[in-house]
C-alpha positions as CSV (number, residue, x, y, z in Angstrom):
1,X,29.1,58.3,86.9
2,X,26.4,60.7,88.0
3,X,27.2,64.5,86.9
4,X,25.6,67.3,89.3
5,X,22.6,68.8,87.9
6,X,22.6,66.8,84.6
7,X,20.3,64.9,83.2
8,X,21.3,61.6,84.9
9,X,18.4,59.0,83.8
10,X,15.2,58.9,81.3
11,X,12.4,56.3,82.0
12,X,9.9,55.1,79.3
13,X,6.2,53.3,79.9
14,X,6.1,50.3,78.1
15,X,3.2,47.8,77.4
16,X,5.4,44.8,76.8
17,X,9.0,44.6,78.6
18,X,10.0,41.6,76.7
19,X,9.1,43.4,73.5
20,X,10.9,45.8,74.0
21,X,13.9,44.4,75.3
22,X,14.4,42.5,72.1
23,X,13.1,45.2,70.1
24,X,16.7,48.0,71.6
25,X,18.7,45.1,71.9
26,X,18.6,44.3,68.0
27,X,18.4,47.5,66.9
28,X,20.6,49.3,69.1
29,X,22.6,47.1,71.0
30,X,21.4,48.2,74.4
31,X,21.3,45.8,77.3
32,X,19.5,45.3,79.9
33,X,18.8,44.6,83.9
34,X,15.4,43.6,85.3
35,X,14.4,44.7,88.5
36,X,11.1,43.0,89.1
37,X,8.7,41.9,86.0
38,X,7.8,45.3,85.8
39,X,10.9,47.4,85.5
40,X,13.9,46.6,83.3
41,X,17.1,49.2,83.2
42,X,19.2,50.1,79.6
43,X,22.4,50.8,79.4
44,X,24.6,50.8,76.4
45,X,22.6,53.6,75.0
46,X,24.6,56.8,75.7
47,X,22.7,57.4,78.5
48,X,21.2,54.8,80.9
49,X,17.6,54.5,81.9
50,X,14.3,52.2,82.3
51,X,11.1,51.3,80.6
52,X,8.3,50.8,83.4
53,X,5.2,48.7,83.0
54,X,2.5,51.1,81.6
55,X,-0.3,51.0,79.1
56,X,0.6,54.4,78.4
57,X,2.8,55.6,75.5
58,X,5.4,58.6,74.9
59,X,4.7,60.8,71.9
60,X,5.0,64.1,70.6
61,X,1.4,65.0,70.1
62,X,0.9,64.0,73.5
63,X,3.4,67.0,74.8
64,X,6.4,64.6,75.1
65,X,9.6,65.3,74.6
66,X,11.8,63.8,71.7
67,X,14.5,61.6,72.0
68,X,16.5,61.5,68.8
69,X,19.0,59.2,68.1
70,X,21.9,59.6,66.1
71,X,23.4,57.6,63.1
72,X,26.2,57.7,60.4
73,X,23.7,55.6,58.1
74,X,20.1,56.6,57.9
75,X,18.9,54.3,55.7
76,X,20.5,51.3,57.4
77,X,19.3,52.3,60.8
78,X,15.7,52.9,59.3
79,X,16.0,49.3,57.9
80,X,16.9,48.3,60.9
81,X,14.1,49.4,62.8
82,X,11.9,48.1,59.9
83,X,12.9,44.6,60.3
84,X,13.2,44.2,64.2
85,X,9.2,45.5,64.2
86,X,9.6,49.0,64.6
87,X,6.9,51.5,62.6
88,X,8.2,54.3,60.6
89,X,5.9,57.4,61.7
90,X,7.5,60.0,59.6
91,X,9.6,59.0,56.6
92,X,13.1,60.8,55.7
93,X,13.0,64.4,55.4
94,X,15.6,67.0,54.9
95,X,15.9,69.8,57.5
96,X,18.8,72.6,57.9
97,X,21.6,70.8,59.4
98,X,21.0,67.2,58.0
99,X,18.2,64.8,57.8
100,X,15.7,62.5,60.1
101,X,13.3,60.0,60.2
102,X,10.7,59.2,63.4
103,X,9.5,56.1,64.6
104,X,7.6,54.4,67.0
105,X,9.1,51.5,69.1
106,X,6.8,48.5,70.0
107,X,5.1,50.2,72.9
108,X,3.8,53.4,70.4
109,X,7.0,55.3,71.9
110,X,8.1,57.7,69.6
111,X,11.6,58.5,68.8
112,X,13.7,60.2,66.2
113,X,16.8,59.2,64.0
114,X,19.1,62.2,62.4
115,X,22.0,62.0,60.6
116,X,24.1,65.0,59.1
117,X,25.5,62.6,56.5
118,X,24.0,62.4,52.3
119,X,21.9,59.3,51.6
């Protein structure tokens, strides 16, 4: 259900849609829609959105902003994203509040994981 003046949707380039289909689906659990072979939707994800055909990528040090994710177990969600291909950018660190890790999804994206709970 659409909220006025909220953030409604995010949309993500991606190099390879099947990629990264499998790549949210097994870490994640998103799903998925395809409009087209060039356009797939999420949902599933606490938000819905797209990744669009594009040899471009999202990152920080390009100006972009930062999704971070959330998780109860750090370690097990960085494991997880080891193992379904992902690449760890930025290893665990502490900050005031909790702890994070970033990483980069098959397409270069990068995202963030943060947890408030103790290894």
């Amino acid at each position: 259900m659409s909220t006025h003046e909220k953030i409604d949707y995010l949309e993500f380039p991606a190099k390879d849609i099947e990629a990264t289909k499998e790549f949210f689906k097994t870490v994640f659990a998103w799903s998925f829609m395809d409009y087209g072979s060039d356009y797939t939707a999420f949902s599933n994800a606490g938000i819905e959105g797209g990744f669009y055909k594009s040899e471009l990528h999202a990152a920080t040090e390009n100006g972009s902003a930062l999704i971070v994710f959330y998780s109860n177990e750090l370690e097990k969600t960085e494991a997880k994203i080891r193992k379904a291909g992902g690449k760890i950018t930025r290893s665990i660190f502490s900050f005031p509040g909790g702890r994070r890790f970033h990483f980069s999804d098959p397409n270069g994206n990068e995202f963030a994981v943060w947890s408030d709970k103790n290894a």
